[in-house]
N, C-alpha and C positions, 0 to 999 in steps of 0.2 A: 834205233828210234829216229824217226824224219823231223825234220825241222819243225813240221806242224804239228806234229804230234807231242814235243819236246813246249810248244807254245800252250797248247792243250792242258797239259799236265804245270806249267807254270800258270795259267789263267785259275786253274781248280784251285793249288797252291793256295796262290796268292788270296781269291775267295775265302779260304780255310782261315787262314790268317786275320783276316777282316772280320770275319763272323764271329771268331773267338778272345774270349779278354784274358783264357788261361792256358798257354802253350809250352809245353816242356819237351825238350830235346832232349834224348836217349842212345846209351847205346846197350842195343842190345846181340853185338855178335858172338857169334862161339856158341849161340844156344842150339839147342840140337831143336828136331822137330816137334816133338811131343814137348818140350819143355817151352818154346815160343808157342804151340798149339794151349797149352795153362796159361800162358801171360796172355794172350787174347781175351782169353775166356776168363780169367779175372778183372782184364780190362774193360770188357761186355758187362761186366757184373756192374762193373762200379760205375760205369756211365762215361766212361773215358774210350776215345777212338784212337785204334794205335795203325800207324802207317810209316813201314817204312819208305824214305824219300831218298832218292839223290841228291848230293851236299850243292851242286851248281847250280839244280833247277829250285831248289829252295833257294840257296844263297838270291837267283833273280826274283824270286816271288817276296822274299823278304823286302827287296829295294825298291818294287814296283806297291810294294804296302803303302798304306796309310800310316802303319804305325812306326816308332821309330825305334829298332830290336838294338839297338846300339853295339856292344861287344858280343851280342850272342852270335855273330855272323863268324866271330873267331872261333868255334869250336865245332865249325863245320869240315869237321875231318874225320876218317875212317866214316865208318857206319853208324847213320842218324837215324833214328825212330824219334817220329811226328807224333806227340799224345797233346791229343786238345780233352776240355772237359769243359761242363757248367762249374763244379764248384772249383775252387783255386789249387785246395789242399787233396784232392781224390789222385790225381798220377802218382805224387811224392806217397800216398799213403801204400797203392799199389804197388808203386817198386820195393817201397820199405817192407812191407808184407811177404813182397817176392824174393826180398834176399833171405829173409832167413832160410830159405831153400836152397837159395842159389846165386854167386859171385855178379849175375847182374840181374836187369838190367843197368846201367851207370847212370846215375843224372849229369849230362853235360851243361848243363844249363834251363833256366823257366824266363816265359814273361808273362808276370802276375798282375792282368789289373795298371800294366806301364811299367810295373817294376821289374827289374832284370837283376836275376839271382844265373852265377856261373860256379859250375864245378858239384863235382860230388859231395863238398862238405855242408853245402848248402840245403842237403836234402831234411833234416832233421827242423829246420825254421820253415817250411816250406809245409813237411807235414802240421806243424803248428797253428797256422795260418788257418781263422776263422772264418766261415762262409759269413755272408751280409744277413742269414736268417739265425745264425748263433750268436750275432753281434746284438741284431738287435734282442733277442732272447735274454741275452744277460744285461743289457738296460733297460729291458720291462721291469726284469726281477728286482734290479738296483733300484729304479724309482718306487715300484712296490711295496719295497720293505719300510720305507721309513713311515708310509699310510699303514703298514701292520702294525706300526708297534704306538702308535696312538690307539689307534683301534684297542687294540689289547690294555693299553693304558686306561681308555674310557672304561674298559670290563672288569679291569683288578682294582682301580680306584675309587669303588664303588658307589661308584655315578654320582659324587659330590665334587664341586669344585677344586676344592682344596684336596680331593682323595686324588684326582687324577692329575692334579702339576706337584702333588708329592710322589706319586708315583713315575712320571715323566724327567722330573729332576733325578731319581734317582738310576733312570735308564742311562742318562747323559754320563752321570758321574763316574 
């Protein structure tokens, strides 16, 4: 690979990098052909782009970032695979999905959003991790509730003043 071409592929890099707020570092060696040709194609599925990279020219695309990956620069050893995605939690669900198949691929590390999660134990809080339209889904429903259960209160206390704060007191209690 030429000097420019080595420039090239850290320019794109680095681009990748900037454009995404969910990136998690992989490794996925030892896999045989047909079984990286399934991780692909579960990665396609999920909305998640897998690329394997070399650890130097990320290492300088990482430093030429905006963002700042702090120790994930440490686990830039052996074989890295590049997973970016929109939602935070779709690579950790993928790989979790793909082990029960098979020994990898490994989570070396993620940067979620600014946060920096290292090592494989990390994969299981990572799957966790609610997208910002689940977040907000379950504070619709939390504010929601408490206008049902007046509602319901005005329908079971039968539309008398006193029916519906003796009913209302006895939700509280």
């Amino acid at each position: 690979m030429t000097r420019e071409e080595k420039s090239q592929v850290i320019e794109q890099l680095t681009a990748q990098l900037s454009e995404n707020a969910n990136i998690y570092l992989a490794d996925i060696s030892g896999l045989d052909a047909g079984t990286t040709s399934n991780l692909r194609r579960a990665c396609f599925k999920a909305g998640v782009k897998l690329n394997v990279v070399k650890n130097t020219l990320l290492a300088k695309a990482m430093e030429s970032s905006d963002k700042d990956f702090g120790e994930l620069t440490e686990v830039l050893k052996g074989n890295t695979s590049l997973m970016v995605a929109e939602t935070g939690n779709a690579p950790a669900k993928v790989i979790k999905e793909f082990r029960k198949k098979s020994d990898k691929p490994l989570l070396k590390g993620a940067f979620i959003e600014e946060a920096i999660y290292v090592g494989d134990d990390q994969l299981d809080a990572l799957v966790d991790i609610k997208s910002r339209e689940e977040l907000i889904g379950e504070i619709v429903g939390l504010l929601q509730s408490p206008a049902k259960n007046v509602i319901s209160a005005l329908k079971s206390g039968g539309g008398t003043l006193a029916g519906i704060v003796k009913t209302l007191s006895e939700k509280e209690g």
